[in-house]
MDTraj code that builds the backbone (N, CA, C; nanometers):
import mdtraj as md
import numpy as np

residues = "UNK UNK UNK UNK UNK UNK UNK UNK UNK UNK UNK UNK UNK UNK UNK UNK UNK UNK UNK UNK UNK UNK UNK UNK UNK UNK UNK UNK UNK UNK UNK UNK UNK UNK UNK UNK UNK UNK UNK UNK UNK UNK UNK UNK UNK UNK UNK UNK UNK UNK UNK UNK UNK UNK UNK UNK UNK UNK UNK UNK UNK UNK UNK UNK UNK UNK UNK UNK UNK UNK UNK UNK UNK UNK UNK UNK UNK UNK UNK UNK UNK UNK UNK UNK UNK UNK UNK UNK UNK UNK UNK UNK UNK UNK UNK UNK UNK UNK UNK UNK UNK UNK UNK UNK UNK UNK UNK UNK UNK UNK UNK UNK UNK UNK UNK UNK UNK UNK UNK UNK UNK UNK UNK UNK UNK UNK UNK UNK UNK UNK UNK UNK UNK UNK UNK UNK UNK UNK UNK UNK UNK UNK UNK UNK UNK UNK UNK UNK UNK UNK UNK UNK UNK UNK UNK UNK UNK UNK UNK UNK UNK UNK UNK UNK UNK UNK UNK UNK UNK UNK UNK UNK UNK UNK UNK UNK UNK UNK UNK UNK UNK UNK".split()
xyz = np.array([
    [3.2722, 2.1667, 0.9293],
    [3.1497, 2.0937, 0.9004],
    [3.0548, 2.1855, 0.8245],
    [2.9777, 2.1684, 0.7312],
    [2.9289, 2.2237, 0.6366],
    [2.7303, 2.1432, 0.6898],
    [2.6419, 2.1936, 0.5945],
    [2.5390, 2.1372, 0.5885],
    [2.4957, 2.1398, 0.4507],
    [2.4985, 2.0534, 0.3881],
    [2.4763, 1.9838, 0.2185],
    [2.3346, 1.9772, 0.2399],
    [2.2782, 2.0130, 0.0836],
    [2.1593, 2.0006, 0.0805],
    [2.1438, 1.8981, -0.1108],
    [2.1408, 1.8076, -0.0903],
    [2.0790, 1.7424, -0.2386],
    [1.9481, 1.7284, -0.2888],
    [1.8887, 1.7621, -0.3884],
    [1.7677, 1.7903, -0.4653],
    [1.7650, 1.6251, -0.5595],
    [1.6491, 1.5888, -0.5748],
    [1.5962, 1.4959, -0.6709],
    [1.4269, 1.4664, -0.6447],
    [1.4010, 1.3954, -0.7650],
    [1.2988, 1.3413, -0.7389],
    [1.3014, 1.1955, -0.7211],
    [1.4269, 1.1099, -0.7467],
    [1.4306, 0.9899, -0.7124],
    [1.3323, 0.8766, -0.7409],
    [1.2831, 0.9181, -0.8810],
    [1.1920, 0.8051, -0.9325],
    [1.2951, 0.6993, -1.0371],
    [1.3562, 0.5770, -0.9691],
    [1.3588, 0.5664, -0.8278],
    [1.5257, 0.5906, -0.7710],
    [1.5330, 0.6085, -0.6364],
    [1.6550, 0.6469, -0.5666],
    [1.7409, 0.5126, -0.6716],
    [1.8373, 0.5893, -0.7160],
    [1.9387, 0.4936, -0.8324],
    [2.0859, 0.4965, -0.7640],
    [2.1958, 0.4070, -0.8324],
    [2.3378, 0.4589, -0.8466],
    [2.3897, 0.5944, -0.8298],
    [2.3064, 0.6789, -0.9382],
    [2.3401, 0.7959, -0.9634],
    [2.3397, 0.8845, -0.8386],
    [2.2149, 0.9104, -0.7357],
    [2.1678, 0.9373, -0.6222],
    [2.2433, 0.8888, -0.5395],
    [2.2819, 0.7560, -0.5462],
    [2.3715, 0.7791, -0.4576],
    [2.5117, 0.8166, -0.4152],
    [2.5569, 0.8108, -0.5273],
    [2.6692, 0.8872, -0.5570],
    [2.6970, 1.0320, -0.5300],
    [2.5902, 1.0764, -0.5851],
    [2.5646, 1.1906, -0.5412],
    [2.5536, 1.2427, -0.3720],
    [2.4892, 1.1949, -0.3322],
    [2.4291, 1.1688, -0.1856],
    [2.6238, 1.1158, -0.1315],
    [2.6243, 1.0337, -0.1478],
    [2.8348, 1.0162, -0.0683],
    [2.9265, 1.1535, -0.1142],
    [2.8688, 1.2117, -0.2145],
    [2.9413, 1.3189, -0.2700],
    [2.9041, 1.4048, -0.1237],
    [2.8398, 1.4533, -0.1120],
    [2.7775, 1.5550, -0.0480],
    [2.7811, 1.5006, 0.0898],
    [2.7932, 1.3474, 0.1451],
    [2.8702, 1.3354, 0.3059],
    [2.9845, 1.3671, 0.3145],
    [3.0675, 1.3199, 0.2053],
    [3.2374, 1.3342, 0.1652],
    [3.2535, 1.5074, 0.1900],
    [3.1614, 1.6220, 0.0931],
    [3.1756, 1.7445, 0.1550],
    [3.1164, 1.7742, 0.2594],
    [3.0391, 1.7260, 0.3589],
    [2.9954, 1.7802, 0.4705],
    [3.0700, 1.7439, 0.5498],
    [3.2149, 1.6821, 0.5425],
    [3.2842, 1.6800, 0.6400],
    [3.2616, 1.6527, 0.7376],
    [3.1335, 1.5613, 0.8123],
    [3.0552, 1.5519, 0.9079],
    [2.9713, 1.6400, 0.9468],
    [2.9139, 1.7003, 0.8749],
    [2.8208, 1.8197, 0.8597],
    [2.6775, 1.7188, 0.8290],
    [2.5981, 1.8203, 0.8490],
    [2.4191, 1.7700, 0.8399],
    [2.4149, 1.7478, 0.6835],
    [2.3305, 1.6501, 0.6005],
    [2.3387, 1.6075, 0.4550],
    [2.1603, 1.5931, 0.4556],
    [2.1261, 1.6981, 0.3821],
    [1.9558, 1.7218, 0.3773],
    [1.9443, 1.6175, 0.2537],
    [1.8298, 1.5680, 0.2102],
    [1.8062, 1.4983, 0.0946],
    [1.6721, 1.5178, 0.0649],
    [1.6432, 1.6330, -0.0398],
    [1.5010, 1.7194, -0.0236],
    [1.4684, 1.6594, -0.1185],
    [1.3468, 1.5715, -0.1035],
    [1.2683, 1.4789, -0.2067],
    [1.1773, 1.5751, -0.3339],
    [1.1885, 1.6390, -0.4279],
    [1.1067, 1.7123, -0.5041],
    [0.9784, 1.6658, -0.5138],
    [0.8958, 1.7539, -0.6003],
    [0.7389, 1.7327, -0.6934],
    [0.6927, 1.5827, -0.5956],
    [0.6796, 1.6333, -0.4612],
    [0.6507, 1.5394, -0.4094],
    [0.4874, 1.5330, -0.3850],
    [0.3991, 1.6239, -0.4835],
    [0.2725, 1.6028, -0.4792],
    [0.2992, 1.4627, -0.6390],
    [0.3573, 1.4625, -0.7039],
    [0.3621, 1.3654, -0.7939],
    [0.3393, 1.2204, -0.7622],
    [0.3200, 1.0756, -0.8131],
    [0.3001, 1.0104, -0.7811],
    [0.1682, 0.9015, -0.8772],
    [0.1987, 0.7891, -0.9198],
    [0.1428, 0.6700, -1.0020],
    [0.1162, 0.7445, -1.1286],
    [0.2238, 0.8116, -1.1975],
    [0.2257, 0.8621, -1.2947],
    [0.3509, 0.8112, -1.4222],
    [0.3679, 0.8060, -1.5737],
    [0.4725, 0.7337, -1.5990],
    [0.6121, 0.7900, -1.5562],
    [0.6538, 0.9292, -1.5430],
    [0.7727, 0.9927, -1.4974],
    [0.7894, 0.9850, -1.3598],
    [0.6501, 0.9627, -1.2962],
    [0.6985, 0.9869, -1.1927],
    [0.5460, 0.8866, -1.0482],
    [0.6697, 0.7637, -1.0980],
    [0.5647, 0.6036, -1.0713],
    [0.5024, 0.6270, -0.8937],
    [0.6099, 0.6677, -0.8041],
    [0.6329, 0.6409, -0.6946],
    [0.5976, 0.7943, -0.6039],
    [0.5589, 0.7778, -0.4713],
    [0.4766, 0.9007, -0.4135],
    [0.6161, 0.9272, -0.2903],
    [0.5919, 1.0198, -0.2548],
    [0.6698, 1.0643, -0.2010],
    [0.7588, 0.9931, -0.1034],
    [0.6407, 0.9809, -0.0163],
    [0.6481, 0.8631, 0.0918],
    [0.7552, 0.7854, 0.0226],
    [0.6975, 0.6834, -0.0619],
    [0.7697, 0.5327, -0.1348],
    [0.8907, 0.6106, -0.1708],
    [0.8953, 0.6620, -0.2373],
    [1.0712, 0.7639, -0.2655],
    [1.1420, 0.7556, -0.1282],
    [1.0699, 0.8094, -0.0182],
    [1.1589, 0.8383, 0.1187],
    [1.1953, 0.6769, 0.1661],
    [1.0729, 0.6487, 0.1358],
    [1.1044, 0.4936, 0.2569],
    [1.2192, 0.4238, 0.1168],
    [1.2428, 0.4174, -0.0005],
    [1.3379, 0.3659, -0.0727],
    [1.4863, 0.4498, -0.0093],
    [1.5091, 0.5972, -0.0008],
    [1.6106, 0.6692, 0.0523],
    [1.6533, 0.5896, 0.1734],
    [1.5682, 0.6151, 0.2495],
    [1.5881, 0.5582, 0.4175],
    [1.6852, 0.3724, 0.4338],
    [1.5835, 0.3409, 0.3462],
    [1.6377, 0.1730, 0.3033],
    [1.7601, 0.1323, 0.2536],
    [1.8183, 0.2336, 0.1485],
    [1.9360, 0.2467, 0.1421],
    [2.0491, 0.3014, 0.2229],
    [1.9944, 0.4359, 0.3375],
    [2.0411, 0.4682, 0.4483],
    [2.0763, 0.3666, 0.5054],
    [1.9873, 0.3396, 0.5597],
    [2.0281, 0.2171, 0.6856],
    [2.1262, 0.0899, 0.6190],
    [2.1477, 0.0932, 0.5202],
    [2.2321, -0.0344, 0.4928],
    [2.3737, 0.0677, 0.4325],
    [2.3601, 0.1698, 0.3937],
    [2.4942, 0.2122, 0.3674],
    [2.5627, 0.2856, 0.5274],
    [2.4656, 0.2853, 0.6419],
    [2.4900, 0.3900, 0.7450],
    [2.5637, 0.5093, 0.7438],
    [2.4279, 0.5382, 0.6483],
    [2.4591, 0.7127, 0.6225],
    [2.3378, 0.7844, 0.6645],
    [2.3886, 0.8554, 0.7761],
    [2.2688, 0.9636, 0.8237],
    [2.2001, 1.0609, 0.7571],
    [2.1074, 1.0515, 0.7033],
    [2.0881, 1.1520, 0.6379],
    [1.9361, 1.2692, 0.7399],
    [1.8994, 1.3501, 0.6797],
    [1.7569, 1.4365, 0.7151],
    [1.7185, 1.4616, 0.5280],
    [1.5629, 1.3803, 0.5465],
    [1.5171, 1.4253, 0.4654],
    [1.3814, 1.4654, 0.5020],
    [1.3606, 1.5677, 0.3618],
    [1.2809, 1.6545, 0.3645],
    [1.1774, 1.6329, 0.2035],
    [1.0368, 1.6637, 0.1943],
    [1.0146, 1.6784, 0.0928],
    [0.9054, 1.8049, 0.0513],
    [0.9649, 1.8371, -0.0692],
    [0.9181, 1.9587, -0.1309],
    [0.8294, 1.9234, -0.2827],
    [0.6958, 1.9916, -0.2650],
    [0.5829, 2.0412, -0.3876],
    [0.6618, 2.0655, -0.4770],
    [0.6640, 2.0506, -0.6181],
    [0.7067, 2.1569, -0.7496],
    [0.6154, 2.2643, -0.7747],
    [0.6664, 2.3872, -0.7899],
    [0.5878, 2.5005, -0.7911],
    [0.5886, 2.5662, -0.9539],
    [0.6648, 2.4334, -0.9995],
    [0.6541, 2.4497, -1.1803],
    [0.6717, 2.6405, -1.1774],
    [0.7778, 2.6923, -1.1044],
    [0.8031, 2.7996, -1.1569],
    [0.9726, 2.8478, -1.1401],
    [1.0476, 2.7947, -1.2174],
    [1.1793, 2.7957, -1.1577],
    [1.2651, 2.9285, -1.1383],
    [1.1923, 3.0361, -1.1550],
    [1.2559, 3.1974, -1.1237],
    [1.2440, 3.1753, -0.9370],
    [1.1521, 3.1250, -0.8829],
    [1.0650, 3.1457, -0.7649],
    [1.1079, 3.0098, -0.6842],
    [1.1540, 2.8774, -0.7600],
    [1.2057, 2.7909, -0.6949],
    [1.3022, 2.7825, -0.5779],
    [1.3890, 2.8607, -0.5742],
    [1.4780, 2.7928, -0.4889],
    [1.4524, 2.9090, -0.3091],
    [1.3668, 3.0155, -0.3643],
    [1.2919, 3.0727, -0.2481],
    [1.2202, 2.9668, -0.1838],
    [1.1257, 2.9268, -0.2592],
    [1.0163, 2.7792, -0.2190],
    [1.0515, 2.6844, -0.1702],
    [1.1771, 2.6681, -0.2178],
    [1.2742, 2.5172, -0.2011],
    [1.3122, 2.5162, -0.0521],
    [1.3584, 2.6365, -0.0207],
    [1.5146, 2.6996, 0.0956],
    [1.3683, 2.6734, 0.2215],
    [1.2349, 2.6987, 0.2104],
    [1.1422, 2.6970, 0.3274],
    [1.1185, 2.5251, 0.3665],
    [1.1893, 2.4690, 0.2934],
    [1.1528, 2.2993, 0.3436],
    [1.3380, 2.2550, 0.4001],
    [1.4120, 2.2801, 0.2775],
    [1.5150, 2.2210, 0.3088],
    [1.6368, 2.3234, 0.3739],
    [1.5979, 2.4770, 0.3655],
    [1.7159, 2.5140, 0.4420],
    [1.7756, 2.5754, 0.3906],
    [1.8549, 2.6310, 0.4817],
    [1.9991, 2.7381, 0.4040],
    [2.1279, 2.6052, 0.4460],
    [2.2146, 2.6194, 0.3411],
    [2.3367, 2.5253, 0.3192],
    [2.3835, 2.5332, 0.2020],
    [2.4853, 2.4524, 0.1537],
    [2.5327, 2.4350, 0.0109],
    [2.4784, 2.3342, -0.0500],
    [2.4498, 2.4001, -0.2000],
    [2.3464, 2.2850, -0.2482],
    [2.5361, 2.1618, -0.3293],
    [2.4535, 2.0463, -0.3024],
    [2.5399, 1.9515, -0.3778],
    [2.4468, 1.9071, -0.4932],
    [2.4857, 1.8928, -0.5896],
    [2.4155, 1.8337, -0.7112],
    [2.4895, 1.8365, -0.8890],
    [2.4347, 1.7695, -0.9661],
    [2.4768, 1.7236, -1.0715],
    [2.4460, 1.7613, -1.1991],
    [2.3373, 1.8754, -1.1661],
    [2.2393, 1.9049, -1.2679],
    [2.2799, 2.0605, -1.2744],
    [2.2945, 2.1026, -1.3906],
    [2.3177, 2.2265, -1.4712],
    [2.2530, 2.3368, -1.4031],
    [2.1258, 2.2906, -1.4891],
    [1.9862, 2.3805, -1.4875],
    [1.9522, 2.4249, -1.3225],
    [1.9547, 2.3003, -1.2024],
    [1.9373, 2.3342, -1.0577],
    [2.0927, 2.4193, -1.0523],
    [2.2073, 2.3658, -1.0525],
    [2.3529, 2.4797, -1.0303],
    [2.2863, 2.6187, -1.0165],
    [2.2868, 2.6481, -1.1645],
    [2.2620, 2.7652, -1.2189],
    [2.1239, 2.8507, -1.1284],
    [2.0340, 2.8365, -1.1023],
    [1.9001, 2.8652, -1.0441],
    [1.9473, 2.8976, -0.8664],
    [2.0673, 2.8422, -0.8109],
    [2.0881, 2.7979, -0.6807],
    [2.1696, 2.9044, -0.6527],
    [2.2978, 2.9483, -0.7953],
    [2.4013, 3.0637, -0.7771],
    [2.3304, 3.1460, -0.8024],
    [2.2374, 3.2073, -0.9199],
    [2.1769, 3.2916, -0.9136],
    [2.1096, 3.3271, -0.8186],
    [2.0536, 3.2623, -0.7266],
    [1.9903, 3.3440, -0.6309],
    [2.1074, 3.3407, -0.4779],
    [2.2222, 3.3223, -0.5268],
    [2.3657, 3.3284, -0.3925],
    [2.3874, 3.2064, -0.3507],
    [2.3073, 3.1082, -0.3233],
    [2.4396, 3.0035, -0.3111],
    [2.5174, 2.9989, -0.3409],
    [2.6441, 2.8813, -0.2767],
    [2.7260, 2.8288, -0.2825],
    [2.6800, 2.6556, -0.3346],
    [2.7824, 2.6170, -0.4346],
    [2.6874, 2.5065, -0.5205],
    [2.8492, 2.4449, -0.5534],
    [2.8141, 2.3489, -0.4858],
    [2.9474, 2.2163, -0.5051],
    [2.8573, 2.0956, -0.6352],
    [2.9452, 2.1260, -0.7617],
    [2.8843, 2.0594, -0.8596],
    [2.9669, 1.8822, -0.8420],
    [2.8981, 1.8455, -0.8743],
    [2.9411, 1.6949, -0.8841],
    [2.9358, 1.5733, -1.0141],
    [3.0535, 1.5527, -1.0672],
    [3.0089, 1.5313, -1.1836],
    [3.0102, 1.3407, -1.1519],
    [2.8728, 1.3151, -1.2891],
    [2.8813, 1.1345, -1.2391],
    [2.9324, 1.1445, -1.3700],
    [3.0208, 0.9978, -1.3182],
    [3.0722, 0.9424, -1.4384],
    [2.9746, 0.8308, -1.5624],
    [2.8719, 0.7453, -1.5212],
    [2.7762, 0.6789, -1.5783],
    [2.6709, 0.7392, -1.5513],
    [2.6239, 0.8895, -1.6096],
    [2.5244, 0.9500, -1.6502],
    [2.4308, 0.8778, -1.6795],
    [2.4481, 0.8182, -1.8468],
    [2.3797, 0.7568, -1.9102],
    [2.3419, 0.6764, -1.8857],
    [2.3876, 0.5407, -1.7975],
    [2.3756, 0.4333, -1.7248],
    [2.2280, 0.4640, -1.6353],
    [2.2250, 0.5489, -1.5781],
    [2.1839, 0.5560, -1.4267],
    [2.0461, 0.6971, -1.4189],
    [2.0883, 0.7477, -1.5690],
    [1.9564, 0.8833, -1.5849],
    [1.8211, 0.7851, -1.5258],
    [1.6882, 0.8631, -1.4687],
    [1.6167, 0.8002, -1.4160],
    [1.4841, 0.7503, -1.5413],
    [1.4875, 0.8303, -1.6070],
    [1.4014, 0.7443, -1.7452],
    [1.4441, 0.6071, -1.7565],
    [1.5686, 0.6304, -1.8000],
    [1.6514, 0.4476, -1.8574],
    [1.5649, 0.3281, -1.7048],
    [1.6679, 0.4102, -1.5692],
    [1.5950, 0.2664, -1.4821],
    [1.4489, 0.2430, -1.4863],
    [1.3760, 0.3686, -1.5232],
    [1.2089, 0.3524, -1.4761],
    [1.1579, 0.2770, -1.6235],
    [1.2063, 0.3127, -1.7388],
    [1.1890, 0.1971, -1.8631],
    [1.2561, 0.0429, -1.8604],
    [1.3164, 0.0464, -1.7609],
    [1.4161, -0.1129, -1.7125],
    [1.3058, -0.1301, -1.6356],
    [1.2872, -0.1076, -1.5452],
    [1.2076, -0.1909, -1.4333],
    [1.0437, -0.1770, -1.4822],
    [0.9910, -0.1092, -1.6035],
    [0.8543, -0.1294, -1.6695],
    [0.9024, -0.2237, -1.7186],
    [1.0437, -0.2721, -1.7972],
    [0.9878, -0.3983, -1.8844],
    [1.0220, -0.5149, -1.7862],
    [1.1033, -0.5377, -1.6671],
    [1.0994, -0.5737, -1.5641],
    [0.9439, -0.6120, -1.5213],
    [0.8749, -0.4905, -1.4873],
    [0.7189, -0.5353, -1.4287],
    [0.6540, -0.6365, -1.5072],
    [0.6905, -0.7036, -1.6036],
    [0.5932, -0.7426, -1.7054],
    [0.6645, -0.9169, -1.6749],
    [0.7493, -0.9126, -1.6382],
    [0.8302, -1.0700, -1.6320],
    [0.8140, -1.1494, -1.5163],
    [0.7995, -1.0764, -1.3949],
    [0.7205, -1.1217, -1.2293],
    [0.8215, -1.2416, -1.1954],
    [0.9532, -1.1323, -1.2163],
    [1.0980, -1.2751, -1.1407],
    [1.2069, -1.1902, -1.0975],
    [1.1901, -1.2081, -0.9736],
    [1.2210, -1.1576, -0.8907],
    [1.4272, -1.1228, -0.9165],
    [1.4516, -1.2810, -0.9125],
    [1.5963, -1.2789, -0.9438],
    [1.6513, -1.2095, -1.0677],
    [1.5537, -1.2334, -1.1538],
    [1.5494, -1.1489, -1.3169],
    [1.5899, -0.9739, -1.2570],
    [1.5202, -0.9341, -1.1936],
    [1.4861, -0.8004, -1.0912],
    [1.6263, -0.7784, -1.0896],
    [1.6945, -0.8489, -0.9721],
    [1.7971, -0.8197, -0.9021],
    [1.8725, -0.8366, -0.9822],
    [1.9094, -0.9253, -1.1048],
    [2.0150, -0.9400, -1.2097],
    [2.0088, -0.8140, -1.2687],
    [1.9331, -0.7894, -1.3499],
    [1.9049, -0.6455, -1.4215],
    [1.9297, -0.5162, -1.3678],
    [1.8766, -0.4927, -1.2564],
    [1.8812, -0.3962, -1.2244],
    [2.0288, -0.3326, -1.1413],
    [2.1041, -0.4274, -1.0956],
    [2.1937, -0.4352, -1.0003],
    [2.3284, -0.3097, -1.0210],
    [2.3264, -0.3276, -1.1484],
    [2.4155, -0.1711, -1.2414],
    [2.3505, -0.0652, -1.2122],
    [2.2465, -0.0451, -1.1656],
    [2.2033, 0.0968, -1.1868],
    [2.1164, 0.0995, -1.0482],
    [2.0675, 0.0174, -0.9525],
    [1.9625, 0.0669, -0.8396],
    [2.0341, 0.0077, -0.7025],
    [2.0814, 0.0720, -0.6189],
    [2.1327, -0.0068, -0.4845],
    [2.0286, -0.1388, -0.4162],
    [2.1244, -0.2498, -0.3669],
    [2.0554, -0.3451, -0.3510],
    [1.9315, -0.3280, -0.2564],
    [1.9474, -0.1958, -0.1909],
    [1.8497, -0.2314, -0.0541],
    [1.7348, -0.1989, -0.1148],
    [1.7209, -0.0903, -0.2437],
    [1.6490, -0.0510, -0.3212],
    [1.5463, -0.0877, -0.4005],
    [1.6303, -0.2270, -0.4702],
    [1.5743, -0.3397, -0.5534],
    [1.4947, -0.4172, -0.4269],
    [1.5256, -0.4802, -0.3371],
    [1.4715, -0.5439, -0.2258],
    [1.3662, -0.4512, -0.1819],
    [1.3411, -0.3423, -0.1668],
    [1.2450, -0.2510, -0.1494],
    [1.1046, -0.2424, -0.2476],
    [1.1674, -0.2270, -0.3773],
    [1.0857, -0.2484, -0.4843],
    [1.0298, -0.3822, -0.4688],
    [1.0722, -0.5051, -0.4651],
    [1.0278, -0.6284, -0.4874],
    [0.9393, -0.6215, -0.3269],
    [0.9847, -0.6141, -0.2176],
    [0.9074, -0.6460, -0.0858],
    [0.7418, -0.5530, -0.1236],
    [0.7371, -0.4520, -0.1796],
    [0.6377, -0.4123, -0.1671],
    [0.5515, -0.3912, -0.3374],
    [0.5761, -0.4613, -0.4005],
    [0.5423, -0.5303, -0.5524],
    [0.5351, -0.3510, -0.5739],
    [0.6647, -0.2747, -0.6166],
    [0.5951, -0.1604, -0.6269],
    [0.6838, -0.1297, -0.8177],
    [0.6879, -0.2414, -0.8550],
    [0.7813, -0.2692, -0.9955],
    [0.6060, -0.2282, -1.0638],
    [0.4920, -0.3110, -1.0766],
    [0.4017, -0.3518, -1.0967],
    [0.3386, -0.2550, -1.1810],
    [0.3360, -0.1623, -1.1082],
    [0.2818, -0.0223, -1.1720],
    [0.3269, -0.0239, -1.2811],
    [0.4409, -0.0012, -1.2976],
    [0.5132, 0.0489, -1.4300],
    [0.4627, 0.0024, -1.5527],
    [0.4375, -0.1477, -1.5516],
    [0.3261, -0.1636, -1.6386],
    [0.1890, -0.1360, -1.7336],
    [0.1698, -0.0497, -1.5920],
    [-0.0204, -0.0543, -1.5918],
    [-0.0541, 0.0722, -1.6515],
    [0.0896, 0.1891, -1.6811],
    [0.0218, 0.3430, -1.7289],
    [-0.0550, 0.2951, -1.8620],
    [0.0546, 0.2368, -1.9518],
    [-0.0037, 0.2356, -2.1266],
    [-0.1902, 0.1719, -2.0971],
    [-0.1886, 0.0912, -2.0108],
    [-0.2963, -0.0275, -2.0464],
    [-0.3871, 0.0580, -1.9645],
    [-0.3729, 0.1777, -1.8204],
    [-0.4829, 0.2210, -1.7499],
    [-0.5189, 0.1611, -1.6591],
    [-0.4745, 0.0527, -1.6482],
    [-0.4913, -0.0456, -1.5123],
    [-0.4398, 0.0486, -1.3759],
    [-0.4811, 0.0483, -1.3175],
    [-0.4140, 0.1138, -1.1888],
    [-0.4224, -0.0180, -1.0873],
    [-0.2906, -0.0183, -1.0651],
    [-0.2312, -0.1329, -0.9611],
    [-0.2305, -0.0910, -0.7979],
    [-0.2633, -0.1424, -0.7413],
    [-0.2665, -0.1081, -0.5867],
    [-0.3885, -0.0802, -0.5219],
])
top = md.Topology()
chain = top.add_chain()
for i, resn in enumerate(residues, 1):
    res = top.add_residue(resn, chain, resSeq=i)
    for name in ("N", "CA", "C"):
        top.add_atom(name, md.element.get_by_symbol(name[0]), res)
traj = md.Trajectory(xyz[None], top)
């Protein structure tokens, strides 16, 4: 049994994430599977729509319907990535990092981890710009089923149902125009 640790910021928890996230139960062998929420001072911004919280409670939502245990955790960006994964290791831990991303690999061995890379096959599909520009032009149409049709390739269902229960599509709209929704 191992203890996996996965990094994102999950604006919003996608396909990709979760894939990732089964990657990293599949290696924990029944081992502990951390899911350390990043730049979690971020939040109603265009990269980064959703606050920490709303990121976790979207994680959790998909938990409970895939019944996968997870522990999550969330971590500040300290916008200094020599110094990151010192900063990182005080929220989420010593373990093997699982993840998909180059730039985190690299930052994780350099400072001694052990780093189980994981490659996705629909990258492009599922990068988190593409869904967060899907579900802005989404916010603008206010149909629900439209929602769940569209999005269904790229965001787990409990996810989309998450987004719609708490109108949190809406925002996405409102950066260009300045409206602040909520």
């Amino acid at each position: 049994m191992k203890r996996c640790i996965v990094l994102g910021r999950f604006q919003p928890f996608h396909l990709g994430h979760a894939g990732l996230i089964q990657g990293a139960v599949n290696h924990a062998d029944g081992g502990e599977v951390v899911v350390a929420i990043g730049s979690s001072q971020a939040g109603w911004e265009p990269d980064n729509p959703w606050t920490a919280d709303e990121r976790q409670s979207m994680i959790e939502a998909w938990s409970k319907e895939t019944g996968i245990e997870l522990t999550l955790v969330q971590i500040e960006d300290i916008n200094d990535p020599p110094n990151w994964v010192e900063h990182a290791t005080k929220e989420h831990g010593t373990g093997l990092l699982v993840t998909s991303d180059e730039s985190t690999a690299g930052l994780y061995k350099d400072a001694g981890w052990t780093v189980h890379e994981v490659s996705l096959s629909e990258r492009e599909t599922w990068e988190g710009w593409r869904v967060r520009q899907t579900i802005r032009m989404l916010s603008t149409v206010m149909d629900d089923e439209a929602a769940r049709e569209v999005l269904r390739n790229a965001v787990p269902t409990s996810v989309i149902e998450w987004l719609i229960k708490h109108d949190a599509m809406f925002r996405c709209s409102t950066f260009e125009t300045g409206v602040h929704a909520g």
